[in-house]
N, CA and C of each residue as an Amber inpcrd file, in Angstrom:
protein
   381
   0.5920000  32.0810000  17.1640000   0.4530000  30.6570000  17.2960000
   1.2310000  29.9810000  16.1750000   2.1420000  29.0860000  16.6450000
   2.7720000  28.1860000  15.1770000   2.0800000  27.6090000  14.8210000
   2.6390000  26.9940000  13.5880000   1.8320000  26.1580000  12.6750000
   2.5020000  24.9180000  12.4820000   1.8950000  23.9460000  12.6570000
   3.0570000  22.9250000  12.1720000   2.8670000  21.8380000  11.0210000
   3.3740000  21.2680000   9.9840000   2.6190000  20.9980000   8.6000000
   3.4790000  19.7220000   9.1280000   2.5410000  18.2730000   8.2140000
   3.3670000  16.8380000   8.1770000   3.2280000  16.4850000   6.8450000
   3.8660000  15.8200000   6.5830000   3.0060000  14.8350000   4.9460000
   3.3910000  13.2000000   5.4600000   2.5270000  12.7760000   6.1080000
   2.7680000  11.5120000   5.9430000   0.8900000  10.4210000   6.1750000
   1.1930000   9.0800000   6.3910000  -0.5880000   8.7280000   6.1440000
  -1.0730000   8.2150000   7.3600000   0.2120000   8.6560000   8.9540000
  -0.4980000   8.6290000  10.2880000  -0.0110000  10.3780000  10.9810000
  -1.2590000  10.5010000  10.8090000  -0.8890000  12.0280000  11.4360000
  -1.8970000  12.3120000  12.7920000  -2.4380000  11.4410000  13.1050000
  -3.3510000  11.5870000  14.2260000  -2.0360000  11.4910000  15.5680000
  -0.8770000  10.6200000  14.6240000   0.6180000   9.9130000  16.3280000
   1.5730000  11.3370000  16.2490000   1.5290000  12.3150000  15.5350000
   2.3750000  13.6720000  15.8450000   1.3870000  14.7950000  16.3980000
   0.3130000  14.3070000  15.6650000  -1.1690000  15.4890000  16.1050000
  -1.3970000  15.1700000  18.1450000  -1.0430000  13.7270000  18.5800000
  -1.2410000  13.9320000  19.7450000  -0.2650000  14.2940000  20.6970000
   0.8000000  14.0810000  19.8430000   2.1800000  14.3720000  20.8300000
   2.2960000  16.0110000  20.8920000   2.1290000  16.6460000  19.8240000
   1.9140000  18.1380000  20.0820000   0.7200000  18.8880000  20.3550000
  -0.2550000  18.0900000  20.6330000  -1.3350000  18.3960000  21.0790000
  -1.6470000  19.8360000  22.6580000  -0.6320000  19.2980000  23.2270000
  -0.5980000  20.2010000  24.3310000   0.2030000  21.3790000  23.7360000
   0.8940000  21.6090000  22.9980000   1.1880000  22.7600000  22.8570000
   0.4120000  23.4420000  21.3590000   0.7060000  25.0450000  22.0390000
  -0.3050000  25.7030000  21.2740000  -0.0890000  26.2470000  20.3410000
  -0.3600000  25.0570000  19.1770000  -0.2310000  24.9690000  17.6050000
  -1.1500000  24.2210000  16.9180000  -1.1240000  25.0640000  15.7700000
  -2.2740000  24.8000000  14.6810000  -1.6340000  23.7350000  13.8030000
  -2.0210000  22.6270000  13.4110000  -1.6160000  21.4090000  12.9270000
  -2.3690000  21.3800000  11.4850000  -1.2600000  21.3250000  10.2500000
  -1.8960000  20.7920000   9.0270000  -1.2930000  19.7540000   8.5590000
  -1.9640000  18.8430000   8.4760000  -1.6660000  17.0430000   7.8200000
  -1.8370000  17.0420000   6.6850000  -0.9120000  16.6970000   6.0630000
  -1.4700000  16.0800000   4.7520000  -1.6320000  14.4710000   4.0220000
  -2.7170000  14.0010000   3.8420000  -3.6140000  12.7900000   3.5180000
  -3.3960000  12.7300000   2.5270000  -3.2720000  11.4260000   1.9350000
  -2.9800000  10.9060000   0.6970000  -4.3870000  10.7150000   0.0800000
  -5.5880000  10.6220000   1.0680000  -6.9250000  11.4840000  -0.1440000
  -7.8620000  11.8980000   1.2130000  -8.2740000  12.0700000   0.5920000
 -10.0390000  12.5900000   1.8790000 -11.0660000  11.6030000   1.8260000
 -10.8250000  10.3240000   2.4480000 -12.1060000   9.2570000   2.3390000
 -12.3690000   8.9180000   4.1990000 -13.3380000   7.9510000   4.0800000
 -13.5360000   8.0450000   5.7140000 -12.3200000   7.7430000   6.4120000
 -11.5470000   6.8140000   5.5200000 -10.3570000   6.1940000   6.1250000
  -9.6370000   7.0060000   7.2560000 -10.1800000   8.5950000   6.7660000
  -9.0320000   9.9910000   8.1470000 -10.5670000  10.4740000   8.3100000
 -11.7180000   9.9640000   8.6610000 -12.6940000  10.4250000   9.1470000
 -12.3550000  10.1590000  10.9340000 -11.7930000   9.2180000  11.3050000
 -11.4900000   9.6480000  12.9410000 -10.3810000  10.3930000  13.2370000
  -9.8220000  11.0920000  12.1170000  -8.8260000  12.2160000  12.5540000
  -9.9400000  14.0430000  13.1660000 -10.8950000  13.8940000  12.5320000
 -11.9690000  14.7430000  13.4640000 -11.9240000  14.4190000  14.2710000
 -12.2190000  13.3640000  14.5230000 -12.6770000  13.0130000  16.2200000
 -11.8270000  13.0170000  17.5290000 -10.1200000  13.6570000  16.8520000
  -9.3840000  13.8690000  18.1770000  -9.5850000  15.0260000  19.0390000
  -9.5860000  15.2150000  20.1750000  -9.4380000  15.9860000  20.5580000
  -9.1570000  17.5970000  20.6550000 -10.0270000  18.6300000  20.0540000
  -9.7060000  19.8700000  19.6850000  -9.5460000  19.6020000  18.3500000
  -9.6650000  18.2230000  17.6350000  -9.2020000  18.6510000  15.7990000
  -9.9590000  19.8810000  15.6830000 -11.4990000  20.2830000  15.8610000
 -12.0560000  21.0280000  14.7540000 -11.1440000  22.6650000  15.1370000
 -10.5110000  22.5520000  15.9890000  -9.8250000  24.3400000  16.2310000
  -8.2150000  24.3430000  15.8060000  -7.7530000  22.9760000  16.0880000
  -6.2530000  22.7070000  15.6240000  -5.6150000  22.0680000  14.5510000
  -6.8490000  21.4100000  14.2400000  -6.4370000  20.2150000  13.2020000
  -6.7010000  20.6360000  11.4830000  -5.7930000  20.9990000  10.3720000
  -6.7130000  21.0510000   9.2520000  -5.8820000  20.0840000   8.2480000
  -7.0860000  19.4770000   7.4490000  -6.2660000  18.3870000   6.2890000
  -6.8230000  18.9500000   5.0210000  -5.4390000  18.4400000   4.7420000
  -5.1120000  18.9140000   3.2050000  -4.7880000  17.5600000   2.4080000
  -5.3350000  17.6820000   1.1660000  -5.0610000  16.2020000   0.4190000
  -3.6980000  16.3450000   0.1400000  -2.7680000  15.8840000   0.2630000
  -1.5650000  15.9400000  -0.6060000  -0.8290000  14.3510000  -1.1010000
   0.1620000  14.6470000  -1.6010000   0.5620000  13.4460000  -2.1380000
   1.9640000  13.7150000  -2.1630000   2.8520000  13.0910000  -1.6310000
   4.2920000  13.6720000  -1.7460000   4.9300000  13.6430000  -3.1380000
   4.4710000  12.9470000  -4.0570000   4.9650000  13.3350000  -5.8880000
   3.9530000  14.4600000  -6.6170000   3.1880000  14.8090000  -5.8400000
   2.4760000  16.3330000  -6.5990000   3.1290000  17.1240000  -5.5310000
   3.8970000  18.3330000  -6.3480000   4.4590000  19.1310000  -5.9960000
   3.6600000  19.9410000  -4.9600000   2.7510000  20.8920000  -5.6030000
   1.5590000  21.9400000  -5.7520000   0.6250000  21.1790000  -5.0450000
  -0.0450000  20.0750000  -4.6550000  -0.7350000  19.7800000  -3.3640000
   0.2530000  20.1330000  -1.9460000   1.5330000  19.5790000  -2.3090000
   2.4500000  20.0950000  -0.5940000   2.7200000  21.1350000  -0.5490000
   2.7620000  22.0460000  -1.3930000   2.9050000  23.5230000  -1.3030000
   1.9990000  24.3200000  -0.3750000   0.4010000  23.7920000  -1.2590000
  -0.9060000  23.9560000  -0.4230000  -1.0220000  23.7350000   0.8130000
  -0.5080000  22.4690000   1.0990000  -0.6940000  21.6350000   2.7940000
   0.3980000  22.7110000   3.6230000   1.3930000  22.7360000   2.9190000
   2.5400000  23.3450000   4.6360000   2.2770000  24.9820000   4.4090000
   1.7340000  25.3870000   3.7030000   1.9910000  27.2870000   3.5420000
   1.5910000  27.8250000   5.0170000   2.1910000  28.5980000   5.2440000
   2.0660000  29.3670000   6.4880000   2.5090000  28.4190000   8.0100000
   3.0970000  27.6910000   7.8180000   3.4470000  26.5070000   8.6620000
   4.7550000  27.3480000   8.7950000   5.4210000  26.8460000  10.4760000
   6.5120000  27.0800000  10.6710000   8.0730000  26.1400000  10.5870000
   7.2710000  25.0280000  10.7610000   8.1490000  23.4630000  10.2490000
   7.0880000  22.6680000   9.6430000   8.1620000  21.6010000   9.1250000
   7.3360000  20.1830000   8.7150000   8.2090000  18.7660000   9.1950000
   7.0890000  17.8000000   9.3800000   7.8190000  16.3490000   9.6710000
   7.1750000  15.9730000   8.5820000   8.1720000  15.3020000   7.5680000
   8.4420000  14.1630000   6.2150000   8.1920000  12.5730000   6.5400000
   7.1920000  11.9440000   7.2460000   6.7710000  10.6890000   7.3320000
   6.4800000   9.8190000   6.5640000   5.7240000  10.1680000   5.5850000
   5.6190000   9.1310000   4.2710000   6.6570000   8.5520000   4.0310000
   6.0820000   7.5560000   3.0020000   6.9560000   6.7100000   2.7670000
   5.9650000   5.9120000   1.5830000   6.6590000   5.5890000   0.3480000
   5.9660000   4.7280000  -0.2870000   5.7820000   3.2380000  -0.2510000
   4.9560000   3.0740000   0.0950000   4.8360000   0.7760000   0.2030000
   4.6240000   0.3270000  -0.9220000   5.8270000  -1.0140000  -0.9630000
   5.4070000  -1.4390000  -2.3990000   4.0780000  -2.0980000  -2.6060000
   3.5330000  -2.1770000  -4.0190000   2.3980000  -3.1100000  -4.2450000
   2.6970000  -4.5390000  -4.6350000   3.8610000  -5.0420000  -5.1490000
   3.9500000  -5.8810000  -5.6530000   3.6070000  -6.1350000  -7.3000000
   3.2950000  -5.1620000  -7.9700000   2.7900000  -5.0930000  -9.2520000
   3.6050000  -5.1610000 -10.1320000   4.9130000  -5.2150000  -9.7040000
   6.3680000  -5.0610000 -10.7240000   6.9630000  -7.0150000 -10.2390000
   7.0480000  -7.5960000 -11.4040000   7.5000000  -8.9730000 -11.2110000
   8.9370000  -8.9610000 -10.9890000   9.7250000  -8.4380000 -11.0010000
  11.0360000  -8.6220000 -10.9570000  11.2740000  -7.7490000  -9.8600000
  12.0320000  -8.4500000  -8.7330000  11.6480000  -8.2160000  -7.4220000
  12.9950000  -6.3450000  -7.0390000  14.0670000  -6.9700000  -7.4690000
  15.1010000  -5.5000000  -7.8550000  14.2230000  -4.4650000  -8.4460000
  13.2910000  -5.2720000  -9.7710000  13.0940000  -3.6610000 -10.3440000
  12.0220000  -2.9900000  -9.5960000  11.1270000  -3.7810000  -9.0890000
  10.4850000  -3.4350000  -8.4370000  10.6980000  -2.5860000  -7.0050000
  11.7440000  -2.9620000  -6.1450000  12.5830000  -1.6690000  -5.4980000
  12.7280000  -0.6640000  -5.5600000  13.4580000  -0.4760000  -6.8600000
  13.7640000   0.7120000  -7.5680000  12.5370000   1.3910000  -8.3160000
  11.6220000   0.8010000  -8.8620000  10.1420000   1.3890000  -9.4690000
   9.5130000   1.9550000  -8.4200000   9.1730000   1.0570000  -7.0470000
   8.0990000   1.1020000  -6.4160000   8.3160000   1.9150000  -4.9120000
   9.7100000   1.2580000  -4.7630000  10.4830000   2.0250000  -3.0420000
  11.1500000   3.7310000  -3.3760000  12.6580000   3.1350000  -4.0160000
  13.1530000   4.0120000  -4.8500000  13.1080000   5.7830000  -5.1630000
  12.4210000   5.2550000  -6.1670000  12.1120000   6.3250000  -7.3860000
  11.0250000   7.1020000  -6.9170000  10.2660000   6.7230000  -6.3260000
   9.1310000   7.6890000  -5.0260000   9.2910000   8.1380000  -4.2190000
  10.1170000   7.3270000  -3.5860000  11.0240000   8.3060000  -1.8110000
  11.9620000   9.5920000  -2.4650000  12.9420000   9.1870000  -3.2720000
  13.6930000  10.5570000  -3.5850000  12.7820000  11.3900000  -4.5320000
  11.6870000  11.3020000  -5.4220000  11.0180000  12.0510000  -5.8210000
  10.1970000  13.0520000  -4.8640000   9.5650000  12.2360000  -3.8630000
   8.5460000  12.6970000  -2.6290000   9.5850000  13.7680000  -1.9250000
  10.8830000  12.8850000  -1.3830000  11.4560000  14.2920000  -0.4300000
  11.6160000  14.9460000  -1.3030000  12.3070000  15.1330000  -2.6180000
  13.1260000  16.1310000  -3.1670000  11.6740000  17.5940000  -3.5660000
  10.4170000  16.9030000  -3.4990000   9.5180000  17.6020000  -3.6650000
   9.2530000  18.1650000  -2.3570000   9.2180000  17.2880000  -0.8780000
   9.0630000  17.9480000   0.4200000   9.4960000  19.3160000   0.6390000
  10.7960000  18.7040000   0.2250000  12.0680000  19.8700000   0.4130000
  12.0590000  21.2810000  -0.3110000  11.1450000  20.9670000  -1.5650000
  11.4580000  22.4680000  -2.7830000  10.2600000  22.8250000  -2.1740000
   9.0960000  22.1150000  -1.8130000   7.9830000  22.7430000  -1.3510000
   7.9210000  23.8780000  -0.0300000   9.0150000  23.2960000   0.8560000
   9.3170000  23.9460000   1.8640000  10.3590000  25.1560000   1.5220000
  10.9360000  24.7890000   0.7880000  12.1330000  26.2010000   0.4950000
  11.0630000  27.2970000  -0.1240000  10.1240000  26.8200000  -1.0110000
   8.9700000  28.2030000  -2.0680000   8.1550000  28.2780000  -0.5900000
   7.7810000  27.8560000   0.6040000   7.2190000  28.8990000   1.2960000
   7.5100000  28.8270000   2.1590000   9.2770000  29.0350000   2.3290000
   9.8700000  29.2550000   3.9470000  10.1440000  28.9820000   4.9880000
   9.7580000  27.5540000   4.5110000   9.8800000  26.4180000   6.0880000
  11.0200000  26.8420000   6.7420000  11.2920000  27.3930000   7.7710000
  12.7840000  27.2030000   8.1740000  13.4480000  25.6390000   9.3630000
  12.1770000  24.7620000   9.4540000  12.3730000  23.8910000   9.7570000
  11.7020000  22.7010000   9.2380000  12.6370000  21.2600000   9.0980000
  11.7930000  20.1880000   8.5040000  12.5090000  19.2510000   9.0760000
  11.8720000  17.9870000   9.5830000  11.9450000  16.9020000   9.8010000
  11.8720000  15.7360000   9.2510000  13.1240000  14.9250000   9.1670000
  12.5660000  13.5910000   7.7370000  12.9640000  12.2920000   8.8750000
  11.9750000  11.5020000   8.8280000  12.1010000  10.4140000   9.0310000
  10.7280000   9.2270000   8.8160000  11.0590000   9.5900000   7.5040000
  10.5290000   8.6750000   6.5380000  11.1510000   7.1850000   6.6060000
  10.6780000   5.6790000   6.7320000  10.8980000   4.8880000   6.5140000
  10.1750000   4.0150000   5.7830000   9.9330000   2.9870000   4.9710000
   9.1910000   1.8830000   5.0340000   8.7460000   1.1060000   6.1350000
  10.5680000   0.6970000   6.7650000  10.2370000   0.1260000   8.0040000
   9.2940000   0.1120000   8.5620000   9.2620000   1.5350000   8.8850000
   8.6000000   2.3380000   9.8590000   6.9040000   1.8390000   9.7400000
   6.7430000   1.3960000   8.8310000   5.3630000   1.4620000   8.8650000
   4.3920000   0.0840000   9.3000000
């Protein structure tokens, strides 16, 4: 049975699209609060579904989340807060400097345990 690992903070919209096929799904959540308490409640989660806290700038949480996975999809994306007054630096503080930190960590996480496939389509937009 494959495995298939994500890191991003909607994983219930890839968990249903591969739902019919027969793979074991690990998400990784930016924490464990009720907020992904209706990610149980899909369909088959408790046999297909497992979450892992991760964070795409801790290395060693995404390591944890994708191991034994056969690919990964890279969805995250960092949103700004607005906490930086200067609206450029704040780009670069808040958009920036987290997206290429997060993949460049996706990516080493997946090379130390073998991903031979990964998917990025990470946006802000997107969200």
């Amino acid at each position: 049975m494959k495995k298939l690992g994500r890191i991003h903070y909607k994983p219930d919209s890839l968990y249903k699209l591969y739902k019919p096929i027969s793979t074991i799904h690990h998400a990784g959540v930016p924490f464990m609060e009720n907020k992904n308490a209706h990610l149980k409640s899909l369909e088959k989660a408790s046999e297909k579904l497992k979450l892992f806290m991760a964070d795409f700038l801790d290395y060693e949480s995404l390591c944890a989340a994708i191991a034994g996975c056969n690919g990964v999809f890279h969805t995250a994306s960092p949103v700004p807060s607005s906490s930086v007054p200067n609206p450029e630096a704040r780009f670069i503080v808040e958009l920036i400097e987290p997206a290429v930190k997060g993949t460049l960590n996706v990516l080493k996480a997946c090379c130390e345990v073998n991903i031979k496939k990964v998917v990025y389509v990470s946006s802000v937009a997107a969200k």
